[in-house]
C-alpha positions in Angstrom: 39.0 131.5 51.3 40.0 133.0 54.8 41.9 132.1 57.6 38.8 132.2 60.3 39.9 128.4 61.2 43.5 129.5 61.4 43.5 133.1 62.6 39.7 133.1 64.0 38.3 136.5 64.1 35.6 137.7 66.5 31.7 137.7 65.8 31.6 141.4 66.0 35.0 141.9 64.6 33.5 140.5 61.4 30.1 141.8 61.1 32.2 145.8 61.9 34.0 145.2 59.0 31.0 144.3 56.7 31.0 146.3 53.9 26.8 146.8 54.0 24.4 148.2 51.3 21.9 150.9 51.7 18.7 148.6 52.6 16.9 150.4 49.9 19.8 149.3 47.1 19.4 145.6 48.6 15.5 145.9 48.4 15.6 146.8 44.9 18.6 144.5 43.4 17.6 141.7 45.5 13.5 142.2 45.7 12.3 144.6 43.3 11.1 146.9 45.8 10.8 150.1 45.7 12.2 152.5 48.0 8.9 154.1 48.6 7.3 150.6 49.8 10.0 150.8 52.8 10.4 152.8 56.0 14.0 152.9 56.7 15.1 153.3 60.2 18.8 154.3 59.1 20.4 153.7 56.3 20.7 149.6 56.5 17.4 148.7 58.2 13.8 149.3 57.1 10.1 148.5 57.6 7.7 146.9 54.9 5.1 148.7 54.3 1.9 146.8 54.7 0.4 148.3 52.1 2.7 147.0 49.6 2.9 143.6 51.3 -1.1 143.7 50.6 -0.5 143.9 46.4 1.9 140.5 46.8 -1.6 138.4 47.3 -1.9 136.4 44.3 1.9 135.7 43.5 3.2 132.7 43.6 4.8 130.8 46.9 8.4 129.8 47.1 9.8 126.8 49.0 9.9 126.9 52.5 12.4 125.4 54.4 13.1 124.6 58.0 16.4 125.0 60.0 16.4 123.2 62.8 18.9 121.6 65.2 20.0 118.6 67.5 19.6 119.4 71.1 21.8 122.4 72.4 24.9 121.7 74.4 27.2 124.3 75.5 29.4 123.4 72.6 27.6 124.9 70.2 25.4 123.7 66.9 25.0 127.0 65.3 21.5 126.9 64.2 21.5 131.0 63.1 24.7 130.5 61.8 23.4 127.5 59.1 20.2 129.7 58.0 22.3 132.4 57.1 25.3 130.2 55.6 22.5 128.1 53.6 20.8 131.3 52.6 24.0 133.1 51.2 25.1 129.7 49.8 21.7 129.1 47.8 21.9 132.8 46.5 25.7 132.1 45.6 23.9 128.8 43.1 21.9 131.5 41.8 18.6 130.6 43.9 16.5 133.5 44.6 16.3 133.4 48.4 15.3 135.2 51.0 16.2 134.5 55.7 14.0 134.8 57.8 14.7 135.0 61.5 13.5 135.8 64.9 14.4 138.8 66.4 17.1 138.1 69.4 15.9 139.2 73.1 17.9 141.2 75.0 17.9 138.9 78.7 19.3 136.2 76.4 22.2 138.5 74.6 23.2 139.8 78.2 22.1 136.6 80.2 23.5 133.5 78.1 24.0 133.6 74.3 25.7 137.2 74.2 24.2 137.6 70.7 22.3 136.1 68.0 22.7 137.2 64.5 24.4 134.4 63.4 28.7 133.7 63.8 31.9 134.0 61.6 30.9 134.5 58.2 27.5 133.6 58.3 25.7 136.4 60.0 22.8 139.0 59.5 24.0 143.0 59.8 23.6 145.2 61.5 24.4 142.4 64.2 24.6 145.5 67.0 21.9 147.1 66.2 20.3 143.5 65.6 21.2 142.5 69.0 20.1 144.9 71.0 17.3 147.9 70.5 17.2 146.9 66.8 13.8 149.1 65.5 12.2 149.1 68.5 9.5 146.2 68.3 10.2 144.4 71.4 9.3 147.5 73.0 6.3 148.3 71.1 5.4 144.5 72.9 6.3 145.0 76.2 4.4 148.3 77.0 1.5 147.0 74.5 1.1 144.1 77.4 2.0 146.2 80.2 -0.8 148.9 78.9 -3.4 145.9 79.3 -1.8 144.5 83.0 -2.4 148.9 83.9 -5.5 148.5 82.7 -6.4 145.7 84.8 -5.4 147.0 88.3 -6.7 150.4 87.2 -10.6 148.7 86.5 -10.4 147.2 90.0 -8.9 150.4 91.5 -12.4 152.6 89.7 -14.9 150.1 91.2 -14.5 146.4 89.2 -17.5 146.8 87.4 -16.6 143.9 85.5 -16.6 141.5 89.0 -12.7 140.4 88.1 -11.7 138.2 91.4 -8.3 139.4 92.4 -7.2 135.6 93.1 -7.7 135.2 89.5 -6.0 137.2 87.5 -4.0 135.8 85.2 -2.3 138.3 82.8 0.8 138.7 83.5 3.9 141.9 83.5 7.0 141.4 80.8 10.5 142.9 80.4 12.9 142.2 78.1 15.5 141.5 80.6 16.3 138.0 82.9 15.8 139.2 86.5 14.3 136.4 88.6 13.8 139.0 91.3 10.5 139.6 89.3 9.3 136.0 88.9 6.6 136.3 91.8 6.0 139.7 93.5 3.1 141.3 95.5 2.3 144.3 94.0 0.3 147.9 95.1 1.5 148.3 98.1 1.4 151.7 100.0 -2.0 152.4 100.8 -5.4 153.3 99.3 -3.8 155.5 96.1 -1.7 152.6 95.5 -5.3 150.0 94.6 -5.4 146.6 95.8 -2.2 144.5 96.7 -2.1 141.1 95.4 0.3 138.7 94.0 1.6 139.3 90.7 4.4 138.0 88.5 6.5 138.9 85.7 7.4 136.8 82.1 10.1 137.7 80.0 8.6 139.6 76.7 9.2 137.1 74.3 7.0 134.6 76.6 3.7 137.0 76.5 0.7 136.1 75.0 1.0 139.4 72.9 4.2 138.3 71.4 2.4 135.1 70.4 0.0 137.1 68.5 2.1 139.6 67.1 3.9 136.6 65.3 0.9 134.8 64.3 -1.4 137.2 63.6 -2.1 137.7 59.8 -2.8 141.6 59.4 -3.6 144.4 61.5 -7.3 143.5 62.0 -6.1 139.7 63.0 -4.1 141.2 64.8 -6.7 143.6 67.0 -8.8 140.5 67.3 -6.8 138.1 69.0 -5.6 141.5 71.4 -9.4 141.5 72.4 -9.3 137.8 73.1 -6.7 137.7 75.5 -8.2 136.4 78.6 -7.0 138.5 81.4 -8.9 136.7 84.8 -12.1 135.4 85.7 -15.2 136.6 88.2 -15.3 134.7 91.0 -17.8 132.7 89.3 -15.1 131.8 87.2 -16.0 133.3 84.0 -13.4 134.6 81.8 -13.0 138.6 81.4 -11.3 139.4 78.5 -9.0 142.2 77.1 -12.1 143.5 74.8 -14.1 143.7 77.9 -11.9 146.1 79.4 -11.4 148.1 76.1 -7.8 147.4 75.6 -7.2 145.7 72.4 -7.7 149.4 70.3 -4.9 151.2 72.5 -2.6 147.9 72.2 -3.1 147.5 68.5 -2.2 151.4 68.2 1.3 150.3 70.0 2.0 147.5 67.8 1.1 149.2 64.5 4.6 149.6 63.0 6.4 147.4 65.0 3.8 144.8 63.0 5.6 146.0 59.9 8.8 143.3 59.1 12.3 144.2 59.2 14.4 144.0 56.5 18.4 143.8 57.2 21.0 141.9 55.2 23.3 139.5 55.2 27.3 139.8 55.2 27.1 138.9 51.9 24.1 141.6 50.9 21.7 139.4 51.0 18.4 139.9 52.4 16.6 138.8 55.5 13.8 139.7 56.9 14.2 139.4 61.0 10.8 140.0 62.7 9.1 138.6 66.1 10.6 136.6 68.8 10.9 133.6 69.9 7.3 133.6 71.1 4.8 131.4 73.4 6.7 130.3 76.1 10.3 128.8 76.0 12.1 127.5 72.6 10.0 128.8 69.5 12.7 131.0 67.9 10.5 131.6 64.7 9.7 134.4 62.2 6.3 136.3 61.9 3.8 134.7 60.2 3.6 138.1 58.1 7.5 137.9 57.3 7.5 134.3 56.5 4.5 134.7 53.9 6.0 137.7 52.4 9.1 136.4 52.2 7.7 133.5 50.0 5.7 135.9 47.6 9.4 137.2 47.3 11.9 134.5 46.8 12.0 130.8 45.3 13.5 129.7 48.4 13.0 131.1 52.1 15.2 129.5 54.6 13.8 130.0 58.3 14.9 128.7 61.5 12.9 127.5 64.8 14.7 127.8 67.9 16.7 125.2 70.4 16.5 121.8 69.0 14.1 120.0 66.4 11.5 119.0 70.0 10.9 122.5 71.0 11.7 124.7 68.1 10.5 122.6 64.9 7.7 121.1 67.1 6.1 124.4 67.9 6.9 125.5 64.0 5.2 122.4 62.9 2.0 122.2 64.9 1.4 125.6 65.7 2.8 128.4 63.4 2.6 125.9 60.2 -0.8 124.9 61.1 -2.2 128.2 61.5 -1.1 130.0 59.0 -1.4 127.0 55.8 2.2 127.5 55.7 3.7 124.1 54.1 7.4 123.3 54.5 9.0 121.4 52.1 12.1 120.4 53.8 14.4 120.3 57.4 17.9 120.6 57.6 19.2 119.7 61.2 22.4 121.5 62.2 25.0 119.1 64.7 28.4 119.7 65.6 31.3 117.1 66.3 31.3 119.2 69.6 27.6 118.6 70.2 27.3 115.5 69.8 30.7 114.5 71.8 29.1 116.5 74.6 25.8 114.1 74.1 28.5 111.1 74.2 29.9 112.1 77.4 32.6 114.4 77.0 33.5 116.9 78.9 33.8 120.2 77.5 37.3 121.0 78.3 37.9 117.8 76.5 36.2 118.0 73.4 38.9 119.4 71.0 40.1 115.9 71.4 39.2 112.8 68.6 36.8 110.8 70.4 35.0 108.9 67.2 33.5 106.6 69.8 31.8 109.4 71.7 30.3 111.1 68.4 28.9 107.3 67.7 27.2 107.1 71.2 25.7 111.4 70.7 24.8 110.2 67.5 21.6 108.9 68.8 20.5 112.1 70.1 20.7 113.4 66.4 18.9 109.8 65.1 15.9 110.9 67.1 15.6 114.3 65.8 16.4 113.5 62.6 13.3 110.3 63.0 11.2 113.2 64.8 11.2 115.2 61.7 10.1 112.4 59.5 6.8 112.1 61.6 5.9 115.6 60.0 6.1 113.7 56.4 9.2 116.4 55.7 12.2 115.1 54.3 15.9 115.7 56.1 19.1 117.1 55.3 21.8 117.4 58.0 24.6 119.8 58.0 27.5 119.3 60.2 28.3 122.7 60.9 32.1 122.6 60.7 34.4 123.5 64.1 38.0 123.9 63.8 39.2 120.6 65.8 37.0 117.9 63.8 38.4 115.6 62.2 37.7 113.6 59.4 37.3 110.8 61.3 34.8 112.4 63.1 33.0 114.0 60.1 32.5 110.5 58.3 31.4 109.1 61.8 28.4 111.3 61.3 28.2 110.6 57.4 27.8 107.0 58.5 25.1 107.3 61.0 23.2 109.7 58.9 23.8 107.3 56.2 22.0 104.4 58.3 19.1 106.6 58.6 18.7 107.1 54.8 19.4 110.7 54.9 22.6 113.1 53.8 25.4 114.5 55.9 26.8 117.5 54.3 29.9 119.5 56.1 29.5 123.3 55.4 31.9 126.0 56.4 29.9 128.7 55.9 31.5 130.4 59.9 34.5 130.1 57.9 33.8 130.9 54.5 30.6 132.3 54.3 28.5 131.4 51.3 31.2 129.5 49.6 31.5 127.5 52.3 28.0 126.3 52.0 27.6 125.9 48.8 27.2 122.1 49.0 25.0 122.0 51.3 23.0 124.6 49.3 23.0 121.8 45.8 21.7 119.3 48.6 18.9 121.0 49.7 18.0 121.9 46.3 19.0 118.1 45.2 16.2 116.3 47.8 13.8 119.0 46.9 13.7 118.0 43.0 13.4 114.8 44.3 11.0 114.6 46.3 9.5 118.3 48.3 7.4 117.7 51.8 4.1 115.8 52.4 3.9 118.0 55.8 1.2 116.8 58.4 1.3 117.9 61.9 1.6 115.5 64.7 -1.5 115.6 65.8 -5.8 116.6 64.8 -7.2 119.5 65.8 -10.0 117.3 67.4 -7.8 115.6 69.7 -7.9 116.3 73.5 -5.4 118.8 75.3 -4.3 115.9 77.5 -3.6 113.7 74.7 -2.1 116.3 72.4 0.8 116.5 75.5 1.1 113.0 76.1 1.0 112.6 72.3 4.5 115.1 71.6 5.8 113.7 74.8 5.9 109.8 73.6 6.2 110.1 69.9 9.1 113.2 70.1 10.8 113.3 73.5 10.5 109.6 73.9 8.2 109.7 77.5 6.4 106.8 78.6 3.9 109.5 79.4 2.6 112.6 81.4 1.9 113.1 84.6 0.0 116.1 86.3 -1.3 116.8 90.3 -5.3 117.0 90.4 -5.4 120.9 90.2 -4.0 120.6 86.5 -6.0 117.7 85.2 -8.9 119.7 86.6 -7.7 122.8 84.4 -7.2 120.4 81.4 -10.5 119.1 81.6 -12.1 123.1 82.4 -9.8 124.1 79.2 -11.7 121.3 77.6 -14.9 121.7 78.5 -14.8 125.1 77.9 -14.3 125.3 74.1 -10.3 125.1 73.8 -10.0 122.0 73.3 -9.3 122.2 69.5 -6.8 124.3 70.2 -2.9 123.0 69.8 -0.4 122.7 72.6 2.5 125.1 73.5 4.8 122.7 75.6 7.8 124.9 77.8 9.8 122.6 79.2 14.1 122.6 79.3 15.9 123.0 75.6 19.0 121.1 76.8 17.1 117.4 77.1 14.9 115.1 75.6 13.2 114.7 78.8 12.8 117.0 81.3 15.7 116.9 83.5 18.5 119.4 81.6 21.5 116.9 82.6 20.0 113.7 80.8 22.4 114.2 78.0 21.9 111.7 74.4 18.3 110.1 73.7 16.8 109.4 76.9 13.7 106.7 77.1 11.0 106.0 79.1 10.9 109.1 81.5 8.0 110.6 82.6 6.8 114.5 81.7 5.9 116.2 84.8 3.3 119.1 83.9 3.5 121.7 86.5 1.5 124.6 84.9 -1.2 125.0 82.4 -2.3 128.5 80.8 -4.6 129.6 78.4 -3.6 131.9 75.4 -6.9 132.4 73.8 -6.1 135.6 71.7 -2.8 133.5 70.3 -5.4 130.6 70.3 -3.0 128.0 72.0 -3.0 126.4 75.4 0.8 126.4 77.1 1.6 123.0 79.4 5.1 124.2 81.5 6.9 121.1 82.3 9.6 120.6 84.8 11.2 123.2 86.3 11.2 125.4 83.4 10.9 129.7 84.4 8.7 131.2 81.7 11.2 134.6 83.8 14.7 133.1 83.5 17.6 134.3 85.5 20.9 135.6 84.9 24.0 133.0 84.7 26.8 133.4 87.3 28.8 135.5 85.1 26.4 137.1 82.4 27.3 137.7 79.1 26.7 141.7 79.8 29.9 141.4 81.9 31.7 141.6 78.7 30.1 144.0 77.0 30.9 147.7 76.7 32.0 150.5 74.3 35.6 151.8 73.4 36.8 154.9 73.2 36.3 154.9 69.8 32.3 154.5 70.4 32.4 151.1 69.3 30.8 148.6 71.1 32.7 145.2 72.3 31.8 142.1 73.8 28.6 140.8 71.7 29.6 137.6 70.6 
């Protein structure tokens, strides 16, 4: 046992202390890999190779389960923190088990979160090196879509032989960085050398089209496909140029080529984890490769992965894109709430939420009921782990047993920020528990043969509880082009904010009735989904007042401070 909950030490305080593993020892004891299958960047990170991930074909599949979460408050719900907690805890029952993770993005780390490898106990090391340039893949991303946007501008500079109308172009500039200063721009300015100005914008990496891919695509030639199906603009007859038209996708797939390759780190508690991809496709979908996840189950009995923000965004995007896509078949959720989350959903403020207020978990307790009913509609049983805070009470705690309990599902408290593994441990026998029982009958939420237009309005009245969607004329016209021109199987990609059911961020607990606004429809033909932006959602966030990079630095001692 420790004293986090009495004596609470630091994220980073912890994860310096960790006594790690050579990743090759971890590989071997853990995986049976050998050290020649990995490319180690380091001593406790490494590459799989492909080659070996190619000879895994015909084993088995493990058990595939979901993380997901209620919807985020500033409180906290700890969805990182569960998947690695879970995934130490099911090793610690002797369950073969493997995390997988996204890889965190660096305008969050500095912007918002300050980190994301997990908390207390229950992280993923080397979180530093995890946090920030890690092996180098979000790099490999950004310049693989900035080569295409150069080779755009640099076609119409040499004579547009390909007709693109400047009006039109679509593709779009990334950096891994929050700077709404580069949201909308006007670019080539300075004359004749510079080409042809015209208004441009720039995402933040993990929302490009090429991160999509990259985490969806299946191997490298997948991979080099969907590159050369990125559409990049039309003529001005409005016919789509694509990335293979301009020769791109060979150079970009040359970029991506080891990056492609998963990472494999470890736990605190020498486990391992494979963290690879970002949160991809717009806003919210904090999930794994497709690569990673189906290696991971070639590897392990059980691989716990998590989808980002809560079960509407996160899951939803996990369930109806990456799951669909790829075959993959989940067999079970676990939704992670916190007393403080769901206080915060009752109406607490948060300088009053170390406070009992069993009245106020009752009232949040029906944003929880709707995930928790959400998650059903995907035919996957649920779990919910109350990730345990310091201040709860037991009160509190069997609150939250009680609801869960009216909704014919488990509450299980896990300490695992405190405790690591241990401290999850029952949460661990649980999982395992409703799998004997009874493993998923996963379904997505919608046919392939269903409209675009109906595929929205379908998530938005069945998950966020919308009477419907609305849209101006120009974006039912480009739902109806989309259709008409051959996307309309194709699933839907909805941004909209991660802090609401609907799509005003200060609509708190389980809001009914409202109405989706779409603002913005794209296409992402090479990741072979169509993205709907609702609200006032930035596909380029911006820095907070005070940034979490205000607190970060290095000591004398060249360590660095400040990541959460």
């Amino acid at each position: 046992m420790t004293d986090q909950h009495t004596n609470p030490k630091s994220d980073i305080e912890i994860a310096q202390a960790a006594t790690m593993k050579r990743i090759a020892d971890v590989a071997s004891n853990s995986l049976g890999i050998d050290s020649d299958n990995l490319e180690p960047y380091g001593h406790y990170k490494a590459k799989l190779s492909l080659e070996y991930i190619k000879t895994l074909k015909d084993r088995p599949d493990g058990k595939l389960i979901l993380v997901t979460a209620m919807t985020p408050t500033p409180a906290g719900e700890g969805k990182t923190t569960t998947t690695v907690g879970l995934g130490d805890g099911l090793n610690r029952i002797g369950k073969k088990t493997i995390i997988c993770l996204r890889e965190p993005s660096l305008g969050p780390c500095f912007g918002m979160k300050g980190g994301a490898a997990g908390g207390g106990y229950a992280q993923v090391v080397p979180m530093t090196d995890i946090n920030l340039h890690f092996t180098g893949d979000f790099h490999a991303i950004g310049v693989a879509n900035n080569l295409l946007a150069a080779m755009v501008d640099n076609h119409i500079y040499w004579g547009n032989e390909l007709g693109l109308d400047e009006r039109r172009i679509i593709w779009r500039r990334v950096m891994d960085m929050n700077d709404r200063a580069l949201r909308n721009i006007v670019n080539s300015l300075g004359g004749i050398a510079d080409g042809f100005p015209r208004e441009d914008h720039f995402d933040i990496t993990v929302a490009s089209e090429v991160m999509a891919i990259f985490c969806l695509a299946t191997d490298l030639d997948d991979l080099k496909r969907r590159l050369g199906n990125i559409i990049v603009g039309y003529t001005r007859e409005k016919k789509p140029v694509y990335a293979k038209d301009l020769n791109a996708h060979g150079a970009m797939t040359v970029l991506l080529k080891d990056a492609f390759q998963p990472n494999l780190v470890q736990t605190l508690e020498n486990n391992p984890a494979f963290i690879h991809g970002g949160p991809f496709a717009n806003i919210a979908h904090g999930c794994n490769s497709v690569l990673a996840t189906k290696t991971a189950l070639k590897l392990a009995d059980y691989v716990v992965t998590e989808a980002g923000f809560g079960a509407d965004l996160g899951a939803e995007k996990f369930l109806d894109i990456k799951c669909r896509k790829a075959g993959l078949k989940p067999e079970i959720a676990v939704v992670v709430a916190t007393i403080r989350a769901l206080k915060m959903h009752g109406g607490v403020a948060k300088e009053d939420l170390k406070a009992e207020n069993v009245k106020a978990v009752t009232k949040g307790g029906e944003n929880l009921a709707r995930h928790v009913e959400n998650l059903k509609k995907f035919g996957l049983p649920v779990v919910v782990a109350i990730n345990k805070f310091s201040a709860d009470t037991r009160a509190e705690v069997d609150q939250v047993r009680q609801i869960c309990a009216e909704l014919g599902v488990d509450a299980i408290e896990s300490d695992h920020w405190g405790n690591g593994g241990a401290g999850a441990e029952e949460l661990a026998e649980a999982v395992v528990a409703k799998l004997d029982q009874n493993g998923g009958n996963y379904a997505p939420l919608y046919e392939d043969e269903m409209p675009l237009w109906d595929k929205v309005r379908t998530v938005a009245q069945n998950l966020y509880g919308a009477q419907g969607i609305i849209a101006d004329k120009k974006v039912r016209d480009q739902f109806k082009e989309l259709q008409d021109s051959g996307f309309g199987h194709y699933p839907v990609c909805i941004a909209k904010t991660q802090y609401s059911f609907s799509t005003d961020p200060n609509l708190k607990g389980a809001p009914s009735n409202h109405v989706v606004p779409i603002r913005e429809i794209r296409i992402a033909s090479g990741a072979e989904f169509v993205v709907a932006v609702c609200g006032n959602i930035m596909t380029m966030p911006g820095l907070p007042r005070v940034p979490a990079a205000n607190a970060i630095d290095v000591n004398e001692e060249g360590d660095i401070v400040g990541l959460f």
